[in-house]
N, C-alpha and C positions, 0 to 999 in steps of 0.2 A: 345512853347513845341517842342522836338526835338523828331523825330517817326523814331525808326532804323527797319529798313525793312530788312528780312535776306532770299536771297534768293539759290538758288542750284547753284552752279558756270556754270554751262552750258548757264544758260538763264542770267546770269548778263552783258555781253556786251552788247546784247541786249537790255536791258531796259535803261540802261547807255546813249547807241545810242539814243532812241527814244526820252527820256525826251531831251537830246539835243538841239536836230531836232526841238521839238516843242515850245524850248525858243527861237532858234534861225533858221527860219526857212531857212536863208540865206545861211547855212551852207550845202555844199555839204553830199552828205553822203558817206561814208569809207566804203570800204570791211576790214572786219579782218580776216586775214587769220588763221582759227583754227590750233593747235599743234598738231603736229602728230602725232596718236596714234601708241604709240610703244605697243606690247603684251608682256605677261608674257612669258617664253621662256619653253617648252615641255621636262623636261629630260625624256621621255621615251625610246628614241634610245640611249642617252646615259647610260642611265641602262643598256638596254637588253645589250649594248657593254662591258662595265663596270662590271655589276654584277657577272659573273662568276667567276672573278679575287680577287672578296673577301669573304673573308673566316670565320667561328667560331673558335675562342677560345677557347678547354676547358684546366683546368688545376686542378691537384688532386695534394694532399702531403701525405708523410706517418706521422699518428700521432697516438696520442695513445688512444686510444677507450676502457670504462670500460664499460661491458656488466650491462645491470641492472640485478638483482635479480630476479625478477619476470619475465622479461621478454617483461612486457606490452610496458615500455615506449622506450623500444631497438626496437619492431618490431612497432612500427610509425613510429619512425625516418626511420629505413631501408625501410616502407613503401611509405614514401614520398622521398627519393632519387630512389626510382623503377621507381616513375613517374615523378619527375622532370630530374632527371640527367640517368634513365636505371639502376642504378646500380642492380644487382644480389641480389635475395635474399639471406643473410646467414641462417645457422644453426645455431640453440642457443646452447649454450655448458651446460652441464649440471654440475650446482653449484650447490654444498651440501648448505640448508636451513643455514643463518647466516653466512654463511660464505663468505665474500667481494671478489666478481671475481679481477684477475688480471688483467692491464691493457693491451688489445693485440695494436701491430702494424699497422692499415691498413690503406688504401690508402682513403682518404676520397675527397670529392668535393673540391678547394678551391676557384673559381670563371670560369667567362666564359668575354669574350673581341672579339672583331675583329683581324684581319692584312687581306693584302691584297699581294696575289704573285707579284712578281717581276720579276722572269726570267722562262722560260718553264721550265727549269729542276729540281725546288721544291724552291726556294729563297724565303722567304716570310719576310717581315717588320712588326714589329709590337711595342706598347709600354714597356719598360722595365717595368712596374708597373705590367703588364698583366701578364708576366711571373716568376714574382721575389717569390723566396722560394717555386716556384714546382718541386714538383717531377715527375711530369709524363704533356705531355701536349701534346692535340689531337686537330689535326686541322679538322674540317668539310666542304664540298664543297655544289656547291648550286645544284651540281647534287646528295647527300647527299653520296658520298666517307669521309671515314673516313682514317686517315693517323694520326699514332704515330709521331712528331717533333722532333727534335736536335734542342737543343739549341744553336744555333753556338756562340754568345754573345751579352750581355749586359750591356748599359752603365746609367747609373741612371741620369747623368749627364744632358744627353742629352732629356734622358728618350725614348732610342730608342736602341729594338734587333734584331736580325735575328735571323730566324728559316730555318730548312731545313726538307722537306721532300722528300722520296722516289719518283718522277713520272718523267714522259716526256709529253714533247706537251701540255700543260697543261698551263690554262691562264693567263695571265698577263694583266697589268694596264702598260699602257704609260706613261712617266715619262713627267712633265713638267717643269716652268722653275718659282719657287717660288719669284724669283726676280724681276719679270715680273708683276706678280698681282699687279691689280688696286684697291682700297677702291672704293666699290659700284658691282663689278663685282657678279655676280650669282656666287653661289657654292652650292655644296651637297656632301651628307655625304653620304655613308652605311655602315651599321653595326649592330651591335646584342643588342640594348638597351634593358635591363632586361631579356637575352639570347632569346628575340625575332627576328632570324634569318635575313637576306635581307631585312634590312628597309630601308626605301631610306627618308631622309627628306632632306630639302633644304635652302640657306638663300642669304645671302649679306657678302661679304669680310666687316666689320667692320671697322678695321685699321689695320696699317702694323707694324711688329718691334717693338710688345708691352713688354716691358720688366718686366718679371714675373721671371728670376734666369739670375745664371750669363752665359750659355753657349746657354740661348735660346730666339732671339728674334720674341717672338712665333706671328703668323698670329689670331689675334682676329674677329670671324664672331658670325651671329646670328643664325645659323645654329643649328636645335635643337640637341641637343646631352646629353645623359644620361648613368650613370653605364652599363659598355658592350660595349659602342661605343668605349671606347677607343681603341685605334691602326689602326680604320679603317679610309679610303680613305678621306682625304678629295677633291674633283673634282670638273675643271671647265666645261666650257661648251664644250670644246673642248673633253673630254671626258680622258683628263689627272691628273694624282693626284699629285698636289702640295704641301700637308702636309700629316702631321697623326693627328690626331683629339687626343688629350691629356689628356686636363683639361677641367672643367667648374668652372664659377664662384657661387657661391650657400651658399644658408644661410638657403635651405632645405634638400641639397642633392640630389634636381633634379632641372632641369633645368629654366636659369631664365632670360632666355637671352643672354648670352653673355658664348660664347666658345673657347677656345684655341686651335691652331692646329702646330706641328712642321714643320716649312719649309721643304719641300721634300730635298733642297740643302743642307741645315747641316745634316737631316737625311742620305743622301748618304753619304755624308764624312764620317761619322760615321757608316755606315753600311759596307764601303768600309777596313776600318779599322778593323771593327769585321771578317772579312769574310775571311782575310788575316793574322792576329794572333790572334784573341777571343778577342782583347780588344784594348782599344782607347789610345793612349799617347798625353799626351798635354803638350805646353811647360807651364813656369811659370818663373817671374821675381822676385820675390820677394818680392811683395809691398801689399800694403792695402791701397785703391784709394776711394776716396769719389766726390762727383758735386761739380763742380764750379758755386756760385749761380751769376746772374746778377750783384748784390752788388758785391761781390767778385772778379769777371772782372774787372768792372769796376774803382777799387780799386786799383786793380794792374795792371792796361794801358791796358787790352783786350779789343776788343772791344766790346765783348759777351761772354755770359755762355758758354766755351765752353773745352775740354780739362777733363783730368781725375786727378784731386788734391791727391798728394801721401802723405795719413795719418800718412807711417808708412815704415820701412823700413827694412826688414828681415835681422840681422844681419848675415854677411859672405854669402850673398844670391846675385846673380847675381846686381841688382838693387845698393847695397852698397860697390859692387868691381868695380862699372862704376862710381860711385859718387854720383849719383841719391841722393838727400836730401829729409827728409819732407819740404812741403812749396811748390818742385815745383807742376807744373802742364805740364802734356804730352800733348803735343797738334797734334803731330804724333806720328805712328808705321810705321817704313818702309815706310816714305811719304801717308800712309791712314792717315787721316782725323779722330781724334778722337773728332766725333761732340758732343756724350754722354758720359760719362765716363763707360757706361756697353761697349759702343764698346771695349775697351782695351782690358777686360779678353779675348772676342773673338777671337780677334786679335794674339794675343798672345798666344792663346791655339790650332789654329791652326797651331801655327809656330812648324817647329821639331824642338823637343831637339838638341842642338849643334850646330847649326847653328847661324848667327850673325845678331843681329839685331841695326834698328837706330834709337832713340827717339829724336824727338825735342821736344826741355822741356822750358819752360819759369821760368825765374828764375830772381828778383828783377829788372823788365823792361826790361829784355830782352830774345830772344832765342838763345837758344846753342842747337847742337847736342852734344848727349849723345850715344856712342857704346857699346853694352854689346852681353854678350851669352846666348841664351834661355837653359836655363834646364829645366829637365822633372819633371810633375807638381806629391807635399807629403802633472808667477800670476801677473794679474796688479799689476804694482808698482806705489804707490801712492806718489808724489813728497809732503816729508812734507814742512812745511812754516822754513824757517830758525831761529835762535832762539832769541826770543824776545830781549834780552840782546844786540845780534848784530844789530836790526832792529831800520832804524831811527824814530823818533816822527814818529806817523800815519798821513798820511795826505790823504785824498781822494782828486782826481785828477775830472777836467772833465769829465771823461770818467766814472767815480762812482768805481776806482780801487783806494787799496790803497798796494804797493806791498814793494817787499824786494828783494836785491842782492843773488842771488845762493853762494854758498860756492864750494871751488873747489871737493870734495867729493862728493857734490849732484852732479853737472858738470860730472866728472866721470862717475857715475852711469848711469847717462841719455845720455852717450857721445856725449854732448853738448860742444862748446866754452863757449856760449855765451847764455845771458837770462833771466831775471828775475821772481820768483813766485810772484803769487795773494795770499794775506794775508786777503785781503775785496773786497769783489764782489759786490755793490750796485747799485739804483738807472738802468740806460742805461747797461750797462755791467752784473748785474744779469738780467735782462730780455733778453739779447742775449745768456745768456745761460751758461754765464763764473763764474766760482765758485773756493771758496778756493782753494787753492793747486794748479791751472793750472801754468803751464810755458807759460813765453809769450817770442818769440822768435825773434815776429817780426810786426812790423809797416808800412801797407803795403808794400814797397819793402826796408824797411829799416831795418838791424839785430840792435836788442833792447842788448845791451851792458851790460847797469847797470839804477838803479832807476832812478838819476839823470841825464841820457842822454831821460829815455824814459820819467819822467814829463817833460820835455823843449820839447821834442818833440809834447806831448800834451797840451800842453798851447799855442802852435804855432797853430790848427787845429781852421779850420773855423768850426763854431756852428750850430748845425745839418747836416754836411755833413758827409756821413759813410764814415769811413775809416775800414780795413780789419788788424785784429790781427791774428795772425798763434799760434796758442793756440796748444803747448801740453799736454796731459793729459794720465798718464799711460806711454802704449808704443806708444800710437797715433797720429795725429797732423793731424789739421783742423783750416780752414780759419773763424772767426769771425766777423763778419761787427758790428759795434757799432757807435753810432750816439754820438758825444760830448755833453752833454747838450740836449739831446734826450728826449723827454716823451714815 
């Protein structure tokens, strides 16, 4: 019979040690040297340093408010903004009996959020969501100064604006270096979760560069944050703020672990831009870029997932006056390293309009550089099957396709050379995902011609190893891995 004994980790080397000793009594005995007790780390000096540099929230819009009739259910509502939000009591206007008040203008609550100062002379950061569709919007201090804001600008993009108010001398938060942060490092937040002023909660960097849109590789912690926190600080231990605290992840609405924060470094660029003409420009290439999966590498001679696969290619747009094709894959911007394919939009949306940039692209086994000019960033057509009459006997191939020659009118259309449609999708090939109508363009690094060049192609492939088909579909085009003879 086997007796599992479960003891408190403290005393287990111990007992370990002795039973030992007592089988073997020849056995010297070992010091073990206990682990060091690290403590929990104190933000309280960094608050008192910190706290006065962030701020409330509020913001009001003008909308249109119908007075009730009676009266009852207008003076609640005005009752509980008296004591949630201060608002003034009104006067009730006097409606003749049955007959529907009009609807008046005024200025009503529309939420409450953090930001946190930036420079002594009123610069404040906060998020675009916080501020979007107000009319009026008042910052609070934590010595309880109330200051009307300017909206200097806002970029949804980024999800990050600047505010200005009236002062001098006035505190600030120390800028750090978001590129810097470690996964595991202490952070903490303040901010006004459900307009309750100066909260301070705390957590762990999560992970870094988690990609939730295309212009933000936002900093993921465990940092409690709820509706209100948004825009405000988020801080290490140095007593500097790294992000802005954004999003949460949530299937209640409040908090459930897991929190998003904008890197302080993109928000400066971005803040630096608002502050200098109201708004942000970013370049753009012209393209619609998808992952390069492992299969798909390895497919086409990479040696890893790596690079941004161009789906699609904006006709007369920078990307198709440089030559840029569907099929390849960017593997550089300007010698950066495009290790994911969200790096690109970055990349390139930092770059100014007008200026020249250099893509190394991978294209049927090998790389070429690609030069083109960043511009500043602004119905599917479904390829029918060509017509039975022209199509040879059906045959289903290996791959579980059975296809047909384009015509030079579909060609046209699609301004393709080269390429054949799928007529039958079965077996290996409908379960990757490929279906009537797609155009196939390409055989890992090989351009697919006509029927009879791509089944002799297929009849040539070893059984069950994927090969990568470059499937267009619409205006699209993406990389397929299919297994010959696959289950």
């Amino acid at each position: 019979m086997n007796i599992f004994l479960f003891f408190p980790k403290p005393i287990l080397p111990i007992l370990l040690s002795i039973s030992i000793f007592a089988i073997f009594p020849g056995i010297q005995s070992v010091a073990y040297a206990a682990p060091a007790v690290i403590g929990l780390p104190d933000f309280a000096d960094i608050v008192d340093r910190t706290g006065p540099a962030v701020v409330n929230i509020r913001t009001t819009e003008r909308a249109k408010v119908v007075q009730a009739q009676d009266g009852s259910e207008d003076e609640e509502m005005q009752e509980l903004l008296r004591r949630f939000f201060g608002a003034p009591r009104q006067a009730q206007p006097n409606t003749p009996r049955g007959k529907k008040p009009a609807p008046q203008l005024e200025e009503v609550p529309r939420g409450v959020g953090s930001g946190f100062i930036i420079s002594a002379d009123g610069y404040i950061m906060t998020n675009a969501h916080v501020v979007d569709s107000a009319t009026e919007v008042y910052v609070t201090l934590t010595d309880k100064r109330e200051f009307k804001a300017k909206i200097i600008g806002s970029d949804a993009r980024s999800d990050v604006a600047l505010l200005k108010i009236d002062g001098s001398n006035l505190p600030r938060l120390a800028i750090g270096d978001s590129d810097k942060i470690r996964v595991g490092e202490w952070v903490l937040a303040i901010g006004s979760p459900f307009g309750l002023e100066s909260t301070v909660t705390s957590g762990i960097v999560s992970a870094k560069a988690r990609d939730t849109g295309d212009y933000l590789p936002l900093i993921q912690t465990d940092v409690a944050v709820n509706p209100g926190n948004s825009g405000g600080p988020l801080i290490n231990l140095r007593g500097e703020v790294i992000g802005i605290n954004s999003q949460i992840y949530s299937r209640s609405g409040g908090f459930m672990g897991i929190s998003f924060a904008v890197p302080i470094d993109e928000a400066l660029r971005v803040s630096d831009q608002l502050k200098s003409s109201g708004k942000v420009t970013r370049g753009r290439i012209g393209v619609q870029i998808g992952e390069v999966t492992k299969d798909v590498a390895e497919s086409l001679g990479l040696t890893r997932g790596q690079g941004a696969l161009v789906q699609r290619v904006e006709p007369g747009g920078p990307a198709e006056k440089s030559g840029l094709v569907p099929g390849d894959i960017i593997l550089k911007f300007n010698g950066a390293l495009i290790d994911r394919y969200s790096d690109l939009p970055r990349l390139v949306g930092s770059t100014k309009p007008g200026s020249r940039a250099v893509l190394n692209v991978w294209r049927k086994g090998s790389a070429r550089d690609i030069n083109l000019v960043i511009v500043e960033l602004e119905s599917d057509k479904v390829v029918k099957a060509a017509d039975k009459k022209s199509r040879p006997e059906p045959f289903v191939n290996a791959l579980g396709l059975s296809v047909s020659n384009l015509n030079d009118d579909q060609k046209k259309e699609l301004k393709i050379e080269s390429g054949i449609v799928v007529d039958v999708a079965e077996g290996a090939a409908a379960r990757s995902g490929i279906r009537p109508g797609d155009v196939i363009q390409r055989l890992n690094n090989i351009d697919v011609t006509d029927v009879r060049q791509f089944n002799a192609l297929v009849a040539k492939l070893e059984a069950k190893k994927a090969v990568a088909l470059l499937i267009r579909r619409a205006d699209s085009s993406r990389f397929v891995t299919v297994a010959p003879g696959g289950n």
